[in-house]
Backbone bond lengths (Angstrom), bond angles and torsions (degrees), N, CA, C in turn:
res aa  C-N    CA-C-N  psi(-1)  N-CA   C-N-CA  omega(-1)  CA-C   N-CA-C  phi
1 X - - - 1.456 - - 1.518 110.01 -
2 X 1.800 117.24 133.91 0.886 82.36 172.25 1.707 135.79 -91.45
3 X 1.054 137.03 -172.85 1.466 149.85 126.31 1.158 152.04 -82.71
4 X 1.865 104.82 27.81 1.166 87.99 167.45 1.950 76.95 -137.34
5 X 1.133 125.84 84.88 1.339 138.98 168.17 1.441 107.22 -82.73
6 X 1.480 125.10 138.89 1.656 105.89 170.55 1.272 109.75 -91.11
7 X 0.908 88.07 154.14 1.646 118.20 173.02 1.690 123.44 -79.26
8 X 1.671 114.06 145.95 1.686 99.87 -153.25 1.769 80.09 -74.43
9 X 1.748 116.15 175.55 1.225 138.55 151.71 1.238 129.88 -98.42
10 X 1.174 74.05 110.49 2.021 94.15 -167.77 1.702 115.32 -82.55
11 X 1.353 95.42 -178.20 1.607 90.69 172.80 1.391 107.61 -109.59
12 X 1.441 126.23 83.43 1.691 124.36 -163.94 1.465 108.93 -65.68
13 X 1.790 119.53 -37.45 1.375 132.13 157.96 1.902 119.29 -8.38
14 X 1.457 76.42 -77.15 1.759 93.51 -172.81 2.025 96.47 -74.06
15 X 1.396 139.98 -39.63 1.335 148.70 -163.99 1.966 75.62 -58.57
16 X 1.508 121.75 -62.60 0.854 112.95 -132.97 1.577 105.94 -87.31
17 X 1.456 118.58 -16.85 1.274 127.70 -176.82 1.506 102.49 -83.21
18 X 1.441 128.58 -17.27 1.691 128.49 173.90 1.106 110.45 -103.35
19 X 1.347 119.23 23.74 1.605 100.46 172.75 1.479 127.16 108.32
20 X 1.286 108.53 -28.89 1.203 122.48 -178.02 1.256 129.83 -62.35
21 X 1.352 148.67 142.16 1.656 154.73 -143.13 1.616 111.99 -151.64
22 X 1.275 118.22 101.30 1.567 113.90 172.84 1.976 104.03 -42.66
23 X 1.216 136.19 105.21 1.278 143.94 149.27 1.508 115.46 -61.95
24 X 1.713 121.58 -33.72 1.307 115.39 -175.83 1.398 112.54 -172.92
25 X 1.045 113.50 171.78 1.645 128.37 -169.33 1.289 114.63 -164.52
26 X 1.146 114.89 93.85 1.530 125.63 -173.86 1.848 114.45 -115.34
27 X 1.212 120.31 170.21 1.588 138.00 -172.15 1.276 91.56 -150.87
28 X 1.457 127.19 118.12 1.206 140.78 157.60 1.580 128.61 -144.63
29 X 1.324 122.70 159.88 1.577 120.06 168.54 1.592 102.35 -67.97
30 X 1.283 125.02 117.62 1.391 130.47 -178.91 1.875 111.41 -79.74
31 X 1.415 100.35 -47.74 1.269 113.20 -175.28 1.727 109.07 -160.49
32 X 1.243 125.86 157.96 1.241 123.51 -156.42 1.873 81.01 -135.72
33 X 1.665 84.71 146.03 2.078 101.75 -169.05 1.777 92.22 -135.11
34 X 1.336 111.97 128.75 1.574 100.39 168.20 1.349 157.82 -13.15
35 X 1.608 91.03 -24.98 1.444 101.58 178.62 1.479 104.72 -147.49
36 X 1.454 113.49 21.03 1.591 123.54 152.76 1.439 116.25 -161.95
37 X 1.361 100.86 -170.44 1.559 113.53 174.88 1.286 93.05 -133.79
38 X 1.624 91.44 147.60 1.515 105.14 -168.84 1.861 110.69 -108.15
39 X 0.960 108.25 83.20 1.778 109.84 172.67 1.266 126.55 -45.02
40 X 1.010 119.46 118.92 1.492 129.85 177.89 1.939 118.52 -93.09
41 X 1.079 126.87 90.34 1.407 109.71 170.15 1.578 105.40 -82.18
42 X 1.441 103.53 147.12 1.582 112.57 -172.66 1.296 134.78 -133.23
43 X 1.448 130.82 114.74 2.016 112.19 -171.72 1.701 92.94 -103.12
44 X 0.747 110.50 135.03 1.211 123.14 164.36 1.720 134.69 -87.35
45 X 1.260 159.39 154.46 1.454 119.91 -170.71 1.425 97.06 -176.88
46 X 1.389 128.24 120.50 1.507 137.37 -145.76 1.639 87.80 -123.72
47 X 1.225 112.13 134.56 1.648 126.26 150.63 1.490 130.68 -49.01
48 X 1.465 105.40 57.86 1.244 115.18 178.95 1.826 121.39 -24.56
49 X 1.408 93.67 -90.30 1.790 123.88 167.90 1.066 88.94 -7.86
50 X 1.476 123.37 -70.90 1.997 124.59 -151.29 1.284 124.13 -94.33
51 X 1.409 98.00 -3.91 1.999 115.84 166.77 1.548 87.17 -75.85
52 X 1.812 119.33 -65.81 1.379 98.62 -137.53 1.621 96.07 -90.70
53 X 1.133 131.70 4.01 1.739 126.44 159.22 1.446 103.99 -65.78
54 X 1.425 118.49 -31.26 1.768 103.03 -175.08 0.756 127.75 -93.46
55 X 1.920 118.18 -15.74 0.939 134.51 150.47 1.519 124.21 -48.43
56 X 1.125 112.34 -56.32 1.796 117.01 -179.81 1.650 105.73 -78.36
57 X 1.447 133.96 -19.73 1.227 138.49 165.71 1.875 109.50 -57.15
58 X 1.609 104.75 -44.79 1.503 106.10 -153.81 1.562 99.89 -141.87
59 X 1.294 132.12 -1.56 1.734 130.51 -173.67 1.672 100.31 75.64
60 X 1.635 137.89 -14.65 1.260 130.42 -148.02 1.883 91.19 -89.63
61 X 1.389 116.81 121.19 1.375 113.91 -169.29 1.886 91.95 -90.16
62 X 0.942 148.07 27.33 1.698 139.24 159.34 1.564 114.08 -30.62
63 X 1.846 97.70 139.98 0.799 105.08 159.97 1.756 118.39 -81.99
64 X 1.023 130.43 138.28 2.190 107.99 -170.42 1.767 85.14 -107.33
65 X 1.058 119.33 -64.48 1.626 111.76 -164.69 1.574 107.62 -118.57
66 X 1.195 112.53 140.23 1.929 114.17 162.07 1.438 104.40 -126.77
67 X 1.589 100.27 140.10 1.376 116.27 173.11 1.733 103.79 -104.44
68 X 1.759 127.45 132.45 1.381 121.06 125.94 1.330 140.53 -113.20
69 X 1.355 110.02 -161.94 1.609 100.71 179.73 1.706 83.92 -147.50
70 X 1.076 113.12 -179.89 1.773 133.40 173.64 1.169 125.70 -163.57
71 X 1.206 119.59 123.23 1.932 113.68 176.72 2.009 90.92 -115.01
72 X 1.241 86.29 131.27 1.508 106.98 177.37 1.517 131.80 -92.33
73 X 0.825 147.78 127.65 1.393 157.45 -172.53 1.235 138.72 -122.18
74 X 1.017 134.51 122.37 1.714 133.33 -167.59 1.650 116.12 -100.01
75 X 1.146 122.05 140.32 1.591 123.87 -154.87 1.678 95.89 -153.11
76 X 1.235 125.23 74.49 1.675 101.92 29.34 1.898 86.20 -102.97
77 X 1.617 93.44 -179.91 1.894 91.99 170.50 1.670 105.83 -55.07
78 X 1.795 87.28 178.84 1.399 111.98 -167.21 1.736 97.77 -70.02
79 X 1.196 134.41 162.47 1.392 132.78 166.11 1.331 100.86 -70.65
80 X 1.353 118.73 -178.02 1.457 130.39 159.69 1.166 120.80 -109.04
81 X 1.415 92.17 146.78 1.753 119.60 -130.56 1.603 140.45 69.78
82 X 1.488 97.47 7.96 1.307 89.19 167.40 1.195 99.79 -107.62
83 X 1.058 163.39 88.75 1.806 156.23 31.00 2.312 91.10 100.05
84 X 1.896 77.62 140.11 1.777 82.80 173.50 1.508 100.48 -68.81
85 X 1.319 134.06 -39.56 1.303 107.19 175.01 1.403 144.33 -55.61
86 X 1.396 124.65 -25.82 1.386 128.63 133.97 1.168 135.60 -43.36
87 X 1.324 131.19 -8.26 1.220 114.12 154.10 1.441 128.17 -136.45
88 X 1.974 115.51 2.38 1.032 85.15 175.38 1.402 137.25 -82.97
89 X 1.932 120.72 -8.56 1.565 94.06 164.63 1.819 126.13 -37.97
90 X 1.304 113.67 -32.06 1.359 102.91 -178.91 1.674 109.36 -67.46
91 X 1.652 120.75 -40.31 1.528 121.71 177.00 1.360 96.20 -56.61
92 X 1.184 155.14 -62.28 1.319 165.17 140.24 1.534 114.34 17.18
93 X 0.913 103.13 -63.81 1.581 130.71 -167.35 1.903 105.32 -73.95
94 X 1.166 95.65 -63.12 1.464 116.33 -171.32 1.535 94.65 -83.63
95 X 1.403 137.18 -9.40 1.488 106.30 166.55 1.926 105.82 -92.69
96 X 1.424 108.45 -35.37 1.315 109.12 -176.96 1.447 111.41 -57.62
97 X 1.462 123.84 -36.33 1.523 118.22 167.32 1.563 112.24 -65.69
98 X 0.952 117.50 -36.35 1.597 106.43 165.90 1.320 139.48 -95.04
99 X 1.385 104.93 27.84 1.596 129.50 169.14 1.620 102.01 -98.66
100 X 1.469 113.21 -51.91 1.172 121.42 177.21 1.959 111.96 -64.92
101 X 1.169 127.10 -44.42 0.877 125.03 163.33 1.684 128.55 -60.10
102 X 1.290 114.41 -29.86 1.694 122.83 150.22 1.109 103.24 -62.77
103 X 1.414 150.71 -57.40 1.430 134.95 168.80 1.977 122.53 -35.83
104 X 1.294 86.54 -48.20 1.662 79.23 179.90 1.866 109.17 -76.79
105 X 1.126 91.23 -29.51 1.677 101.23 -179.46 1.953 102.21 -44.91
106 X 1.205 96.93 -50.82 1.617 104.43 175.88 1.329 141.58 -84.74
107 X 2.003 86.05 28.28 1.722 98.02 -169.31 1.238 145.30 93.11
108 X 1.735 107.34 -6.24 1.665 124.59 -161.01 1.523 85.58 -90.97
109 X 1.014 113.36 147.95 1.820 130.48 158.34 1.357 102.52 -117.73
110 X 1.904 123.03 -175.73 1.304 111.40 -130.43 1.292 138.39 -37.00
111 X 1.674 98.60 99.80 1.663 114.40 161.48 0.962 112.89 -51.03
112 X 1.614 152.77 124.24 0.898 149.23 155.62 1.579 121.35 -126.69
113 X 1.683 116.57 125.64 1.422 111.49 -176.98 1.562 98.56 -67.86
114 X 1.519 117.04 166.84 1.532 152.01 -145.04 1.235 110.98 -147.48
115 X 1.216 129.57 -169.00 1.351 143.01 -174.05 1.859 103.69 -98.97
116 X 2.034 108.38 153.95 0.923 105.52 -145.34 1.794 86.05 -116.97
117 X 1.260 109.98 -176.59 1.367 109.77 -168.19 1.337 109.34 -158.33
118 X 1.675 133.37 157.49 1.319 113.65 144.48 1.652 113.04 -139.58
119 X 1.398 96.54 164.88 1.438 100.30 -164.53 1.720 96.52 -121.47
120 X 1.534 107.21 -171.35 1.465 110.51 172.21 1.416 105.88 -125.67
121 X 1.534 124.68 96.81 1.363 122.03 168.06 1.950 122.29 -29.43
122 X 1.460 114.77 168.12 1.358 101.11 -170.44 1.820 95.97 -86.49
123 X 1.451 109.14 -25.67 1.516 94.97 157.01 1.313 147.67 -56.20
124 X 1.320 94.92 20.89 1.685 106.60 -175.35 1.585 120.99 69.12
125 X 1.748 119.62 3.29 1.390 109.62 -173.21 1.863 104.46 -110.92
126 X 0.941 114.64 -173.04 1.502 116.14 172.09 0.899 123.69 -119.55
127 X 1.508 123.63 128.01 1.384 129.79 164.83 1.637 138.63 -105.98
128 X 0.980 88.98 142.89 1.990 83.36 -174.04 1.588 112.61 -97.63
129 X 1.426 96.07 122.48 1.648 108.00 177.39 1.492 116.05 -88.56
130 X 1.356 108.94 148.74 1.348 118.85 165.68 1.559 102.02 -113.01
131 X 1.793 106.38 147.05 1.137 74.35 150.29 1.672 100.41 -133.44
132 X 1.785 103.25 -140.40 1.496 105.28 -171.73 1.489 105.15 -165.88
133 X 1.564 102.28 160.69 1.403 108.60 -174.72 1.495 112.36 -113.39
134 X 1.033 140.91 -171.16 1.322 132.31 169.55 1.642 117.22 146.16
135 X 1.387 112.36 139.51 1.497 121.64 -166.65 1.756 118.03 -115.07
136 X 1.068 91.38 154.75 1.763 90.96 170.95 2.011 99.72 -145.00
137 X 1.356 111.95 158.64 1.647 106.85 173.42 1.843 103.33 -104.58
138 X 0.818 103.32 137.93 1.588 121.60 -179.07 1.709 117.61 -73.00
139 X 1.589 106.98 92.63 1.288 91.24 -169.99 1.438 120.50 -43.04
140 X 1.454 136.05 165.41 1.173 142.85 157.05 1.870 125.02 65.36
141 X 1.397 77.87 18.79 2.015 85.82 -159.61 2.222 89.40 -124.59
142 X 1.424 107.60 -20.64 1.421 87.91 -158.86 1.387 127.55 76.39
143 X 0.935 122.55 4.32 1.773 127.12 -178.45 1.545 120.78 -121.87
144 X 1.118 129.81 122.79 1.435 124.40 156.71 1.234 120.57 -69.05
145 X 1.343 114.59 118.58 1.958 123.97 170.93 1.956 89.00 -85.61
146 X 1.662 94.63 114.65 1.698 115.35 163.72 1.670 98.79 -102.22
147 X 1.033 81.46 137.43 1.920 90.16 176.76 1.519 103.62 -134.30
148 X 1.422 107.51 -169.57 1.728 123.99 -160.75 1.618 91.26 -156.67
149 X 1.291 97.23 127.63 1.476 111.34 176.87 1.301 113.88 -104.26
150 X 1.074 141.09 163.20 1.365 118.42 152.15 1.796 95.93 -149.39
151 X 1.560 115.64 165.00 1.612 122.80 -168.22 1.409 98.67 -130.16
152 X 1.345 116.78 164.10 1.437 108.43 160.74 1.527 109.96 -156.10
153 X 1.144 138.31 122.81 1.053 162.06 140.05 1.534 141.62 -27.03
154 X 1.096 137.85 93.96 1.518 130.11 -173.69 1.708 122.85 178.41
155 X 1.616 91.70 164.60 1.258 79.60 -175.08 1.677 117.60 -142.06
156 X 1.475 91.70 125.59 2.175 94.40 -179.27 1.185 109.71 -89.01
157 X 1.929 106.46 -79.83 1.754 88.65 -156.70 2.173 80.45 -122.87
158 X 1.262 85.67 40.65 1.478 111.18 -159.50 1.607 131.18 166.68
159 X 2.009 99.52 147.10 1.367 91.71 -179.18 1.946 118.88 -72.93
160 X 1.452 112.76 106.76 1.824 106.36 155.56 1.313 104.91 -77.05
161 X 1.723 84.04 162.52 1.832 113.53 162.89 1.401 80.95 -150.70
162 X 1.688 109.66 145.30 1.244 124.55 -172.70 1.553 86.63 -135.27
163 X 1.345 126.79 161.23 1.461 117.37 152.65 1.773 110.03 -170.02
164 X 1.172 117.22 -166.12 1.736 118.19 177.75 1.532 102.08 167.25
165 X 1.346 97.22 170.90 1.477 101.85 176.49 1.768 100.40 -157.98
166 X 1.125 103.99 145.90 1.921 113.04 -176.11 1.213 102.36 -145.32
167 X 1.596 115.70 172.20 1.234 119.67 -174.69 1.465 128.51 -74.92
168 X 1.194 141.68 -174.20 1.556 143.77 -179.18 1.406 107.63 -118.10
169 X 1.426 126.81 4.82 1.748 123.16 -166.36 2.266 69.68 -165.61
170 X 1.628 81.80 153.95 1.524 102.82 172.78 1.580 94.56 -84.38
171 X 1.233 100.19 141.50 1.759 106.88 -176.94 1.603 110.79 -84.54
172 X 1.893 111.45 -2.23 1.658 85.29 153.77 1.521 112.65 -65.72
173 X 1.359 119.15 -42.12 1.406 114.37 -168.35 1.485 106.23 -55.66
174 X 1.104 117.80 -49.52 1.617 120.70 -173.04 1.458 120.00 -38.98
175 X 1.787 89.06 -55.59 1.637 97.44 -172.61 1.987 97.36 -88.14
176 X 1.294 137.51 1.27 1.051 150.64 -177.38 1.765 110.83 39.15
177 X 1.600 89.07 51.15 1.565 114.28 142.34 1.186 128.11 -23.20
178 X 1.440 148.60 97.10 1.794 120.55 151.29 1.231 118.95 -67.60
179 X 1.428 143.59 174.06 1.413 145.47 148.63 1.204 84.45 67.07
180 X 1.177 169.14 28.52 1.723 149.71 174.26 1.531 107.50 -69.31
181 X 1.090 95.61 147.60 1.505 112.98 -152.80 2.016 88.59 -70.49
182 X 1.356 121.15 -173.84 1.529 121.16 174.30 1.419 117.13 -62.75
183 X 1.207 118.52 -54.92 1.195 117.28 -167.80 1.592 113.67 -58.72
184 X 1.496 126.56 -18.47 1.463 115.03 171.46 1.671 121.61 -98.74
185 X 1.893 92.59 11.82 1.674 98.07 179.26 1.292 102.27 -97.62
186 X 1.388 125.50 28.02 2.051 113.73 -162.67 1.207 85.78 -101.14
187 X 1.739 106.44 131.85 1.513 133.47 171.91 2.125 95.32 -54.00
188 X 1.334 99.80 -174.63 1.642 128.08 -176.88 1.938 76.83 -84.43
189 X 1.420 109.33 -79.45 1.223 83.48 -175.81 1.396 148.67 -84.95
190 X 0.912 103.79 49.49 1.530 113.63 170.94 1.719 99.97 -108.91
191 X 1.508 106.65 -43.13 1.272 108.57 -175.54 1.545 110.41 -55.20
192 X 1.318 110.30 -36.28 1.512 125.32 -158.74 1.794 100.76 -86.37
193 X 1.362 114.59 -4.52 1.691 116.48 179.10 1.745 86.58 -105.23
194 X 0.996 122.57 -35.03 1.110 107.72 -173.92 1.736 139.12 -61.73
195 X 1.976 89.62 -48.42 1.558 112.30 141.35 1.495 115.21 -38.36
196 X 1.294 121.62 -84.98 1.278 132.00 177.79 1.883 111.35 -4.96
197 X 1.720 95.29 -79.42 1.053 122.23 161.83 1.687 129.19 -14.68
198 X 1.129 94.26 -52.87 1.610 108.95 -172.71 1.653 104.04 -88.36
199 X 1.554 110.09 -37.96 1.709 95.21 178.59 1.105 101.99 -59.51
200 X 1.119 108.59 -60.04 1.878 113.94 -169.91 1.623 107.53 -39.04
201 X 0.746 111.09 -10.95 1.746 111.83 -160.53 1.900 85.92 -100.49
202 X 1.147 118.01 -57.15 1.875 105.71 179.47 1.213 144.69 -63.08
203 X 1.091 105.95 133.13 1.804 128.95 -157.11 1.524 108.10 -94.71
């Protein structure tokens, strides 16, 4: 496999002015197709700002939201004539099961797919979102953090997968904060323009 796959281009600017923290960077076989393997390069990127406010608010070290991105790769490439439209329902398919399966990976119980959507990447193409629901209980707090995932799918001069997941209640309320600083007063939707925001933003 290789390792030196590129990686999508993000907007680190805006990642870096909200808070956001590279957590990881991986190269892996994502999913395997009959007559290839499909490479995934990956950034990974954790909500710094709103871990360590809730942390110093309450000792509770949570992760509340993760953002990624993915640029995909074929090994060997596709033949000719087989066209991105032939296969990405399968990229489609096989990334939304493994968005949901990173959800349980991180503790959430009922995953459940949601309603679907589409947006217009800043590359001018369109992608179709899924999204998702899913819970975990908060050690030591008494509360379940429910969140909303959502994925997105598409393809420019290449296959993306964009995706994230944030909370459903502002986590002052959760952790039932007074005075909490901004970052633990952001509604579902603010979180959910913010996500939005950032797929649209990868190249």
């Amino acid at each position: 496999m290789s390792d030196d796959a590129p990686f999508p281009v993000l907007p680190t600017d805006r990642l870096d002015d909200g808070g956001w923290t590279l957590a990881d960077e991986s190269v892996e076989t994502v999913f395997r197709m009959p007559t290839a393997r499909v490479v995934g390069a990956t950034s990974l990127y954790d909500d710094a700002r709103t871990r360590t406010a809730a942390r110093d608010a309450t000792d509770i070290d949570q992760q509340w939201r993760f953002f990624f991105a993915t640029r995909l790769t074929f090994e060997p490439p596709l033949a000719p004539g087989i066209g991105p439209p032939m296969v990405l329902p399968t990229v489609r398919s096989e990334a939304q099961s493994a968005f949901a399966d990173q959800l349980r990976d991180r503790g959430f119980s009922h995953v459940e797919k949601g309603r679907r959507e589409r947006i217009r990447v800043g590359t001018g193409d369109r992608a179709r979102l899924r999204s998702y629901s899913a819970a975990v209980d908060l050690e030591g707090v008494g509360e379940t953090l429910s969140v909303t995932g959502w994925v997105a799918v598409w393809h420019s001069d290449g296959f993306r997968i964009a995706a994230g997941a944030y909370p459903d209640d502002p986590v002052a309320d959760l952790l039932g904060i007074a005075d909490a600083p901004d970052e633990l007063r952001r509604t579902p939707g603010e979180y959910r323009d913010d996500l939005l925001s950032l797929i649209r933003a990868v190249e």
